[in-house]
N, C-alpha and C positions, 0 to 999 in steps of 0.2 A: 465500685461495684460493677463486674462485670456477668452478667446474668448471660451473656452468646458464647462466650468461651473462656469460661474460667480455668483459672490458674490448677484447682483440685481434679480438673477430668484425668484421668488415667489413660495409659494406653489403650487397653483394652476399649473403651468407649471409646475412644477416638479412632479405633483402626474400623469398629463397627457403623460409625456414623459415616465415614470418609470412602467407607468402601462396600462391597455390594453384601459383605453382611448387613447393611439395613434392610436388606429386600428379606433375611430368611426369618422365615417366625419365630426362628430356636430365641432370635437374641430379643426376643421381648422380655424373657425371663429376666435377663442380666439386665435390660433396659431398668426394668421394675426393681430391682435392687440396687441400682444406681441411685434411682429415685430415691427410696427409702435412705440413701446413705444424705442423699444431697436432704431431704427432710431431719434429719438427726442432727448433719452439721455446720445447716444453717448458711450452706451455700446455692448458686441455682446455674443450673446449664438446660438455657431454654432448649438450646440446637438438640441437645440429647433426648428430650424428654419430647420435643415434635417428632424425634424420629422414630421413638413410641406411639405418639397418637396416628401417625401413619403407618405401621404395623399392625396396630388396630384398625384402622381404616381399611387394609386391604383385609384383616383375619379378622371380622369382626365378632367371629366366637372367642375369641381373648379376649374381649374389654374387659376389663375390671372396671367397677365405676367408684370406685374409692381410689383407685391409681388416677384417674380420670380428673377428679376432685381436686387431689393433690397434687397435679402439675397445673391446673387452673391455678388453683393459690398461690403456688410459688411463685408464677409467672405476675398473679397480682402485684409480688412485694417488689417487683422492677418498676411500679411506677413512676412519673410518669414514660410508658414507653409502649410499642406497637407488640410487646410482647404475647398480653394476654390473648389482642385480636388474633395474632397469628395461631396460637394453640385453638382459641376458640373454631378459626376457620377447618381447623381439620378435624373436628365433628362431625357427626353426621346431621344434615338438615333437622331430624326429627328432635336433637337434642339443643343444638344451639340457635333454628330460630321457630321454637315450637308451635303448631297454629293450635285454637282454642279446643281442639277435641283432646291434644296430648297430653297424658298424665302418665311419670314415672317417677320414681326417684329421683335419677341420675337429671331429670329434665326439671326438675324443680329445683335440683342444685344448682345446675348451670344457671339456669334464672339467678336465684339469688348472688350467686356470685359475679356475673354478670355486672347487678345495679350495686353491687358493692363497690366494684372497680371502676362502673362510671363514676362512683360519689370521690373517690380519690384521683383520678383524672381529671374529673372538674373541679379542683382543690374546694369540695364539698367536707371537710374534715370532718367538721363537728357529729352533718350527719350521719358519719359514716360509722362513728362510736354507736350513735344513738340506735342504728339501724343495729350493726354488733349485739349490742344489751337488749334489742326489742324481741329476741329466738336463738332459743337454744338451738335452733337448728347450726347456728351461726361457728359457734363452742364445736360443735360435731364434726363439721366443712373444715376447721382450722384445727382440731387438736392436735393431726399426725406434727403439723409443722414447728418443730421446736422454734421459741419466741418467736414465733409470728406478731404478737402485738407490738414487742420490744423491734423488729425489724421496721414495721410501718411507723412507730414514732419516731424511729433514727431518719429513714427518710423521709418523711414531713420535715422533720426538723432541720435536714438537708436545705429542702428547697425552701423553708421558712428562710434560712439563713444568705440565699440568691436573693432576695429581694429586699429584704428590712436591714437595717440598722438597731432596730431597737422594739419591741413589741410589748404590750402592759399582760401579764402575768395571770391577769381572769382570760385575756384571750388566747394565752398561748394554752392554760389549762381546756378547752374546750376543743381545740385544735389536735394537742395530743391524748383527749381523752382519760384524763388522771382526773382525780378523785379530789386531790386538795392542793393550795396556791402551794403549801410546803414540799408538797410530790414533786408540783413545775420547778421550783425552785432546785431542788437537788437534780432532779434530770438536766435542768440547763447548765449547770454547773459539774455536775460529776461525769457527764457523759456529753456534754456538746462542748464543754470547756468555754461556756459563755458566762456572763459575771451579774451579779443584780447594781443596778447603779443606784446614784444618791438619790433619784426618783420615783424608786421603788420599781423602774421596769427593766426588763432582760435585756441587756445591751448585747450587741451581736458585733463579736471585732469585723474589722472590714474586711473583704475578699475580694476579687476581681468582678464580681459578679454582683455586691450588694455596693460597691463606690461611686459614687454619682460621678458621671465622667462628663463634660464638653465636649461638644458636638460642634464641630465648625462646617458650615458649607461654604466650600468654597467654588464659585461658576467660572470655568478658565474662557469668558466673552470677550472676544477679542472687533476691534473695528470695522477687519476684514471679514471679520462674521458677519457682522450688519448689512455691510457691503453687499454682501452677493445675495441677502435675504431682499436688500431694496433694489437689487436688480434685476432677479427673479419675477417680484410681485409686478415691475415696471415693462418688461416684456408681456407676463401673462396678459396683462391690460391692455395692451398696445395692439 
């Protein structure tokens, strides 16, 4: 997954982001319909879409706060990664870190999405569904993004798969937010390509990343080291 420079950007975005067409306003339009294309088909080019929010930032009679929304999210579905922070920093103060008198749409989204992204940065999973299903506001913020829920349970299950060997089936169901043990079960098998074992829990074959490795230290302390330590300390004294 690479969400900084994917493989889908086209020339055109690329000669715009790389060159002083990011400076002109014209190409926020085509910015905006990159977007929409990367929302459709389910890929994401942060660099493209900051170089939108900073087109915004200098014209900020463009914003759209639905285009706004939607590169937040996208950049969500990179986590864990400094992605969202960086979109989020080319806001304006009043939207990303709003003091108690501010009330807008746009500023009550970023909120939310916001502590959505912390909840999955802190591998807060569970909440993160729970918070999901507590507001339709939630449904509204995500619907531009074709499977956006299917994108955050692949990588959950991603980074489930760096750390365990093997996980029980009620908690993976809480983790990816599915409905029944029989949901977990076909996701971990039709789409992670893991297996149920003879103990009834999700065995996760091995990878570089979930293999218990040996750790050896080894101190290369040699005689002559001591030496010159006892003869240091015997001078200072002397």
């Amino acid at each position: 997954m690479n969400g900084e420079d994917p493989q889908e950007r086209p020339e055109q975005i690329r000669n715009i982001i790389n060159g002083l067409e990011r400076y002109n306003p014209q190409a926020a339009e085509i910015l905006e319909g990159y977007l929409q294309q990367q929302c459709e088909e389910k890929f994401c080019d942060c660099n493209a879409n900051r170089a939108l929010l900073k087109l915004y930032q200098l014209n900020p009679d463009r914003i759209k706060d639905e285009v706004v929304t939607n590169i937040l999210v996208k950049a969500m579905t990179q986590f864990p990664s400094a992605q969202f922070s960086l979109a989020l920093h080319l806001l304006s103060p009043s939207h990303s870190n709003p003091g108690p008198n501010s009330s807008s749409d746009l500023t009550e989204a970023v909120s939310k999405l916001r502590d959505l992204n912390l909840q999955l940065e802190s591998a807060q999973y569970a909440r993160f569904w729970a918070t999901m299903d507590s507001d339709d506001i939630y449904a509204d913020l995500t619907t531009d993004i074709a499977g956006f829920e299917e994108m955050i349970r692949v990588r959950i299950a991603q980074l489930v798969s760096q750390a365990y060997r093997e996980v029980e089936v009620s908690v993976l169901e809480s983790w990816l937010g599915l409905d029944s043990e029989d949901e977990v079960k076909k996701f971990a098998i039709e789409t992670c390509g893991w297996r149920i074992g003879d103990n009834g829990m999700i065995q996760i074959p091995r990878n570089p990343e979930n293999e218990a490795k040996k750790t050896e230290i080894k101190e290369d302390v040699t005689i002559d080291m001591f030496s010159r330590v006892i003869k240091r300390a015997w001078e200072e004294s002397a």
